[in-house]
Structures are given as structure tokens and as C-alpha cells.
C-alpha positions as CSV (number, residue, x, y, z in Angstrom):
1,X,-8.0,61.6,-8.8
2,X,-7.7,63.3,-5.2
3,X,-8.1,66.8,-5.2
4,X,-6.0,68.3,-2.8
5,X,-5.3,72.0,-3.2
6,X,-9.0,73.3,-4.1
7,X,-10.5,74.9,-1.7
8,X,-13.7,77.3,-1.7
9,X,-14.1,79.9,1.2
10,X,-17.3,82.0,2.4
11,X,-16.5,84.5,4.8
12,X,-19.4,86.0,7.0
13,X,-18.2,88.6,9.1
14,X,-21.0,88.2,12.0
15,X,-20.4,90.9,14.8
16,X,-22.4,89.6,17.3
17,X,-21.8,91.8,20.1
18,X,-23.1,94.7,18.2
19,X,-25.7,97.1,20.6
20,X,-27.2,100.4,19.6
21,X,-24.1,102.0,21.2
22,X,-23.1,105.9,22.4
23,X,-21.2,108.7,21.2
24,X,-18.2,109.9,23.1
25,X,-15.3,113.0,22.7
26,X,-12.3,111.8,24.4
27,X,-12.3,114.1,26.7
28,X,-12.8,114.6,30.9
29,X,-12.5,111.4,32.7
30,X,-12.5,109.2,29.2
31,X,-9.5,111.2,27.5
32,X,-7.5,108.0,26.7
33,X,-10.7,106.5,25.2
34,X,-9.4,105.9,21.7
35,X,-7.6,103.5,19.7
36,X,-4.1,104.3,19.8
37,X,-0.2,103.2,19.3
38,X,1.6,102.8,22.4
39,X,5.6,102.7,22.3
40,X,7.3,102.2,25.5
41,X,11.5,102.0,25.6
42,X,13.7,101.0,28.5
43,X,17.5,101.2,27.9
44,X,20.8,103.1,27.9
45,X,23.9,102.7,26.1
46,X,24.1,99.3,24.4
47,X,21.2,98.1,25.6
48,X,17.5,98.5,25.7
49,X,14.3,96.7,25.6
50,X,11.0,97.9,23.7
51,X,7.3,97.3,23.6
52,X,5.1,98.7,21.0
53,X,1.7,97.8,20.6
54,X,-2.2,98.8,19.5
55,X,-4.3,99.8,22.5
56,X,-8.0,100.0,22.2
57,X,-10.3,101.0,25.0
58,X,-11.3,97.0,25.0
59,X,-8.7,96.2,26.7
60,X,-8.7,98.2,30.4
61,X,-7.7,101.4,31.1
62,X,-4.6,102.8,29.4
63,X,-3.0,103.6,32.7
64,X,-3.4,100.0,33.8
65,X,-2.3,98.2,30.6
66,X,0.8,101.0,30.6
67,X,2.3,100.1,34.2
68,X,1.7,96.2,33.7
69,X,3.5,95.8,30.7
70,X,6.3,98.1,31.8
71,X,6.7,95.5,34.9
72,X,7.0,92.8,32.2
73,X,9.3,94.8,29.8
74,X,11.4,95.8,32.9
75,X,11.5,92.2,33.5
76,X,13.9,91.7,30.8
77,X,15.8,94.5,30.7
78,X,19.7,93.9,31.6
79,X,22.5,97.4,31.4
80,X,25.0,96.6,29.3
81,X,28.3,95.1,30.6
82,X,30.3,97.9,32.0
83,X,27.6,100.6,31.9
84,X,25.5,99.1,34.8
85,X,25.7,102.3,36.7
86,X,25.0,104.6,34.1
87,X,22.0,106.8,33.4
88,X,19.3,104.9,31.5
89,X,15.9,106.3,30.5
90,X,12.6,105.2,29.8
91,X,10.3,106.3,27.6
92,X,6.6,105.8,26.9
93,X,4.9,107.5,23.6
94,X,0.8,107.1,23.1
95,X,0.2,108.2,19.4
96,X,-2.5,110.3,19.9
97,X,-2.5,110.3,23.3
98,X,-0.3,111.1,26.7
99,X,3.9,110.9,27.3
100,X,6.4,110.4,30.1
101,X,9.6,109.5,30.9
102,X,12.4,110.0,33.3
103,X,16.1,109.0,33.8
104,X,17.6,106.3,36.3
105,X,20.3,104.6,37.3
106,X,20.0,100.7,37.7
107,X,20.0,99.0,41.1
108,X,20.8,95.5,42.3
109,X,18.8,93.1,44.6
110,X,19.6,89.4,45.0
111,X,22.3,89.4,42.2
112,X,19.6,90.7,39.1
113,X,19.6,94.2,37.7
114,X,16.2,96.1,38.3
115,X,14.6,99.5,37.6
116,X,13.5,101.9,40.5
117,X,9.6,101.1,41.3
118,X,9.0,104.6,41.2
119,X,10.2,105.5,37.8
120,X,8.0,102.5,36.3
121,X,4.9,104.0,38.1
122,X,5.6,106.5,35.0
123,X,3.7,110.0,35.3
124,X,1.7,110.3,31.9
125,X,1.8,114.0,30.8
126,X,-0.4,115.4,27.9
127,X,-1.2,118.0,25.8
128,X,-4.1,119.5,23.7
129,X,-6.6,116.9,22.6
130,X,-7.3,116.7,19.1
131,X,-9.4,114.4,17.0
132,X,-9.7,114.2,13.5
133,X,-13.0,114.7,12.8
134,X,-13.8,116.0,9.5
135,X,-17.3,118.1,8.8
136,X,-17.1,120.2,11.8
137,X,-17.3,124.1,11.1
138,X,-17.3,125.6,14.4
139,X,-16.3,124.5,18.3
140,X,-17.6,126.1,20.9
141,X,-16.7,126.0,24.6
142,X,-18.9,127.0,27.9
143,X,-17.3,126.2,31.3
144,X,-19.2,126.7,34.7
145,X,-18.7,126.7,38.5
146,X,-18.7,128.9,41.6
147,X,-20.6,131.3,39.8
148,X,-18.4,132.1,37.1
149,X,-19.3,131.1,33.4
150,X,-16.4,131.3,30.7
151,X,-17.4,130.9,26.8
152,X,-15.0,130.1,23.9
153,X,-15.3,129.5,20.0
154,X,-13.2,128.8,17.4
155,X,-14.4,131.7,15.6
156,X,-12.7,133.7,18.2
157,X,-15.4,135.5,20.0
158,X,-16.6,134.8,23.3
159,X,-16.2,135.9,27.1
160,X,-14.0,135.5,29.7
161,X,-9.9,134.4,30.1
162,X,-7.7,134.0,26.8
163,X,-8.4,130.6,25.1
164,X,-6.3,129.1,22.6
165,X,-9.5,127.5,20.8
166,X,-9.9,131.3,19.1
167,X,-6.8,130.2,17.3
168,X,-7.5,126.8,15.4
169,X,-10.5,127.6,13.1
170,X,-7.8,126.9,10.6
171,X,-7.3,123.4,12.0
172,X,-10.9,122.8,11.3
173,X,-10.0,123.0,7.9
174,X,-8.1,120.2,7.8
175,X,-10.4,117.9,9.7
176,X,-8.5,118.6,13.1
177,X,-10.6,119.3,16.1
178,X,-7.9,120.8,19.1
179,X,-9.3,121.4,22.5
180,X,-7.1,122.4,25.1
181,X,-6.3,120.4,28.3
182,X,-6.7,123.3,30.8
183,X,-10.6,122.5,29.9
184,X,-11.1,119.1,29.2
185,X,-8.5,117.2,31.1
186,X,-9.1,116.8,34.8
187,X,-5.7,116.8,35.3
188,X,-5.4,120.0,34.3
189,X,-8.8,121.7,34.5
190,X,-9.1,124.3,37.1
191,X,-10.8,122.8,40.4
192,X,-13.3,126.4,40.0
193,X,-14.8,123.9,36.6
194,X,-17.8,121.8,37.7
195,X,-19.5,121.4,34.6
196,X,-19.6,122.6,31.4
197,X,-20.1,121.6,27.5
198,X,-18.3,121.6,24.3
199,X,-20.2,121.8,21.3
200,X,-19.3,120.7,17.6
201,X,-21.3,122.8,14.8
202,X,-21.5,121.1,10.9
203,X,-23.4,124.4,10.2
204,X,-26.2,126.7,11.2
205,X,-28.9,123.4,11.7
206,X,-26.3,120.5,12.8
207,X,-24.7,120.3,16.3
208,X,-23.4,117.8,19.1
209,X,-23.2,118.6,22.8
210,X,-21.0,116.5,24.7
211,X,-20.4,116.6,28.3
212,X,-16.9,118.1,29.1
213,X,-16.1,116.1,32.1
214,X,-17.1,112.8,30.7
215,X,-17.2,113.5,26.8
216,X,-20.5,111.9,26.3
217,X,-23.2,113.2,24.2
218,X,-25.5,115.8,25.4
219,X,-27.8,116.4,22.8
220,X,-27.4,116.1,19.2
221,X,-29.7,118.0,16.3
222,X,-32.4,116.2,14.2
223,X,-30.9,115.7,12.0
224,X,-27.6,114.7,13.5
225,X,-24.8,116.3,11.9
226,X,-23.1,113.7,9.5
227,X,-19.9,113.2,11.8
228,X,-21.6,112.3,14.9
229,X,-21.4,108.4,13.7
230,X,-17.5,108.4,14.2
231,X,-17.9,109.3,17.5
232,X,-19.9,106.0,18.4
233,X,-18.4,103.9,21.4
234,X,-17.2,101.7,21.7
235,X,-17.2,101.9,17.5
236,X,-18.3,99.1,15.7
237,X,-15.6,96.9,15.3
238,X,-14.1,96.0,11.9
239,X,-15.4,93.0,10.1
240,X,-13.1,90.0,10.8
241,X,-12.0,88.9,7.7
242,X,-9.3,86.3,6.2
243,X,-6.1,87.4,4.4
244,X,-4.4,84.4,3.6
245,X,-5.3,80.8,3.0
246,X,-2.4,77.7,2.8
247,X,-3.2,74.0,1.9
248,X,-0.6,71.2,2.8
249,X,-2.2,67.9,2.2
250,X,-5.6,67.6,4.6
251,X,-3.9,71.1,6.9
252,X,-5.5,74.4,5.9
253,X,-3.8,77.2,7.3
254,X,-5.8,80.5,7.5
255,X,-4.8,83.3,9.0
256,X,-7.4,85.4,10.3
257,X,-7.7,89.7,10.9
258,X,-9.8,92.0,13.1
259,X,-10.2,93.7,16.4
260,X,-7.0,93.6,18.8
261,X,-7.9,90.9,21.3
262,X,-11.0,90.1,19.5
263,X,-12.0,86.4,20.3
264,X,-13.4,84.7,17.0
265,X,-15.2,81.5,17.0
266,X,-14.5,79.6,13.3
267,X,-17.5,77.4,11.6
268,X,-16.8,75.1,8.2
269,X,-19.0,72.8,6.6
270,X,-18.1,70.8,3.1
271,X,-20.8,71.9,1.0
272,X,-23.7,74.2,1.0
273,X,-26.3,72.4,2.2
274,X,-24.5,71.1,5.7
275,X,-25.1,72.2,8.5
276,X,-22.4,74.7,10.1
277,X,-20.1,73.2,12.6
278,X,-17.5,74.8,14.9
279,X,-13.8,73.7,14.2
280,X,-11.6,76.3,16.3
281,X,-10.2,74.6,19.2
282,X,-11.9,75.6,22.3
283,X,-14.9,76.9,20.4
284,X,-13.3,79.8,19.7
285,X,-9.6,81.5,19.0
286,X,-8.0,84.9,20.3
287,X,-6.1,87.2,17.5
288,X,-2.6,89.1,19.1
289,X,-1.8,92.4,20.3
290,X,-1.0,92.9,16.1
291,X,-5.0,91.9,15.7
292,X,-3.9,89.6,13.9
293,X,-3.7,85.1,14.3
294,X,-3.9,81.8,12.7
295,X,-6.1,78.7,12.6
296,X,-5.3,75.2,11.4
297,X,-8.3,72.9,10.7
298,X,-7.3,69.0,9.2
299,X,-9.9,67.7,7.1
300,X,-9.7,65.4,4.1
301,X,-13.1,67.1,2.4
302,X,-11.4,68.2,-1.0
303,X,-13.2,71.6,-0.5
304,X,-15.6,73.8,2.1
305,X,-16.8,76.9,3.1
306,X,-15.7,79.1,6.4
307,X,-17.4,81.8,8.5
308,X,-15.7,84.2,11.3
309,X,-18.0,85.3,13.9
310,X,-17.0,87.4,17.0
311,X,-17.4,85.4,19.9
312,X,-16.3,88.1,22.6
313,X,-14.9,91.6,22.3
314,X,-14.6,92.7,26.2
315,X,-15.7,95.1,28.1
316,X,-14.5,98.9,27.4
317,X,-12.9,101.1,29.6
318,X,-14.7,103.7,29.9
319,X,-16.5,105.8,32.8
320,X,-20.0,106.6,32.2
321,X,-21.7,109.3,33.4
């Protein structure tokens, strides 16, 4: 009798675009380089269009992916009928990350509804930037440039102008590291800044320096403290893995999770001792914005065994020092 429903998976999650990496603080020039949830809304009164989606560094700069998506999601947008004149807003909401927003009016040209070029070129405002990084007991804060030097810790002592970092060491408590932008965001930092270091202690032996105007690591302790790891970039990506499986005849149907826009390349063979052979079509298959996609592979062997490997992850987005 045909066997037609058994089938026997082996998943290898091979990450073969893993290097030795570096540690980075989003903060200075690569403050949006984290993973993050972006939700962008366009609309008014009866009608609106939205875009929400997982951004990782992977991808291109946040900016970048931000204003081309908007020009697609503005695309689409229509007023509703009788309210084309009305104000309408939009509104884009990085989770953890930067805002913005502002209100127009629709215009026409050639008979079609569009939004104002300058309130898509959306100016992205932010506020303190904090990372949950559990294990750090102390932050402390040293800014230089045109001969002034001003130093800050969360234990509240240091020199120099009022800092709001003397006021968090309860924040630490909870694994919440806050740094305010007047230090280490360039769009905020004082133009007097021209270098400086931010420095995160586990306790009296532990520590990582990081660069405040490009967030990379300085120096770290030997040993490292325990929580420099988490700070690796661009972090070692998730194991690609398969969450569902579904058999119709000689069509398997697997649907496939990982990185967002990771490209994975699938391999099968019938039994153990064959020799692995590549069945995703074009050598290799791209998951969604969700990180997320499926893969059909016809074959009339009653069972076999599967491997993910990552094929290509991009290029992050990220300035180096």
C-alpha cells in the first residue's frame, strides 16, 4: 500500500553568514540601529491607509525604508467622498525608536488625489534612548570638545550642566538603560560635543566603553561583563526553523520562519544516506516583511528529510567608525 501522509523532517538551522561580529549602543550616527516595529498611518475621516511592519538594520537605513514605503502607502490612499478637502494626518510610530507626523489637506493633479511631497518627507523626532539591557549597575557619561569636559553617572555624581542620567539609577533596576538625546543623538547634541564615551558598569571589575558618536565598542574588561553579548551587531540571527508542515498527495507544504528578509535555500533528500539536493525554486526562497514564507516541493518519495540554511542576510545599515 502507498504511503502518502508520512513524512520525516530534519531541520538544520545552518547560519552561514555568521562572522566574529561587533558590539554596538544605538546611539550617535547608528541610533536607529535596532530591530524595531514601525507603524505608519495615512488617513482622515472615513478613510485611511496603514503600513506596519518589522524593520531590522538588514534592510537599509530606517530613514530610507520610512520615506519609500510612505510613497507606496500614499500611492493608495483616496479621502473619502465628500471630505476631500478636509484635514488629514499622517502618522509614523517606530517602537523603540523615532516619531512624526503632521496634518494636510489633499491636493489634485491630473484627476487623482495626492498628499503634499513635503509632508511625506516626514521629519522623524525622538526622545531618550533606552535599551533593555539587563546586568548593568551603573552608566556613566563623559563628553568633550573646545576644551570643556562634562561628566555624568547614574549614581548622580559628577561635573558639569544638569543631566537627567542622575535620575534613572532606578531604571537600571528593571533592566532599562536611558540615555538622553542631548548627548547621544546628533540631532540633538550640542555642536561644542566632539567626542566623548558612555560607559556601562556590571560592577566594580566589568565595564564596556562605547563610542558616543558612533556607539561602537571602546574597550571592554577581561572579563567582559555578561551583557556585552546582546550588544553584538549585527546580532546573530535566529535559527530558521519550520512551523508547520502539510501533505496533499505528492505536494508538501512547509512553511518556513526566521530573519525578516532572510533568503533561505531548502535541501531534501529521501533517506539518510543520499546525498543532499537543493529543491527551492531558484536555489533559494525569500521569507516577508512578517519573517515569515512558504515552500512547496512535489515528490512521490513516501518520506524525507529537510534542512534550512541561510543563503543571504544583506548588508546592515550601519556607519562604522
Amino acid at each position: 500500500m502507498k504511503i502518502r501522509t508520512l513524512l520525516l523532517v530534519l531541520l538544520f538551522a545552518e547560519t552561514l553568514l555568521v562572522s566574529a561580529g561587533e558590539y554596538l549602543l544605538p546611539i550617535g550616527e547608528n541610533v536607529n540601529s535596532r530591530s524595531a516595529k514601525v507603524q505608519m498611518v495615512i488617513g482622515g475621516y472615513g478613510a485611511w491607509s496603514e503600513d506596519t511592519f518589522s524593520y531590522e538594520p538588514t534592510m537599509g537605513p530606517l530613514v530610507d525604508i520610512i520615506k519609500s514605503r510612505l510613497q507606496n502607502l500614499a500611492t493608495g490612499f483616496t479621502p473619502a467622498l465628500g471630505y476631500e478637502n478636509e484635514s488629514n494626518s499622517l502618522e509614523v510610530l517606530v517602537t523603540p525608536g523615532p516619531f512624526g507626523g503632521s496634518l494636510f489637506v489633499p491636493q489634485q493633479s491630473n484627476d487623482l488625489w495626492v498628499i503634499p511631497e513635503e509632508v511625506l518627507n516626514v521629519d522623524l523626532q525622538y526622545g531618550s534612548v533606552s535599551v533593555l539591557l539587563r546586568g548593568v549597575a551603573k552608566v556613566e557619561m563623559e563628553v568633550r570638545g573646545e576644551g570643556r569636559t562634562e561628566r555624568f553617572s547614574s549614581e548622580g555624581g559628577g561635573t558639569g550642566s544638569p543631566c537627567t542620567i542622575q535620575t534613572v539609577d532606578w531604571l537600571l533596576k528593571i533592566g532599562n538603560v536611558t540615555l538622553e538625546r542631548e548627548y547621544v543623538n546628533p540631532k540633538y547634541r550640542a555642536s561644542w560635543v566632539t567626542e566623548g564615551e558612555v560607559t556601562l558598569w556590571e560592577n566594580d571589575d566589568r565595564k564596556a566603553v562605547f563610542n558616543i558618536l558612533t556607539g561602537y565598542l571602546v574597550e571592554a574588561s577581561d572579563p567582559p561583563p555578561s551583557f556585552l553579548e546582546s550588544l553584538r551587531f549585527p546580532p546573530l540571527p535566529a535559527p530558521p526553523r519550520i512551523t508547520a508542515i502539510k501533505r496533499e498527495g505528492s505536494t508538501t507544504t512547509i512553511t518556513v520562519a526566521g530573519e525578516t528578509n532572510a533568503v533561505l535555500t531548502v535541501e531534501w533528500k529521501p533517506a539518510m544516506r543520499d546525498y543532499w539536493q537543493v529543491v527551492s525554486s531558484g536555489s533559494s526562497f525569500k521569507l516577508n516583511d512578517n519573517a515569515t514564507g512558504t515552500f512547496t516541493h512535489i515528490t512521490e518519495a513516501p518520506m524525507g528529510f529537510y534542512r534550512l540554511s541561510v543563503f543571504n542576510s544583506g548588508t546592515p545599515a550601519v556607519k562604522k567608525p
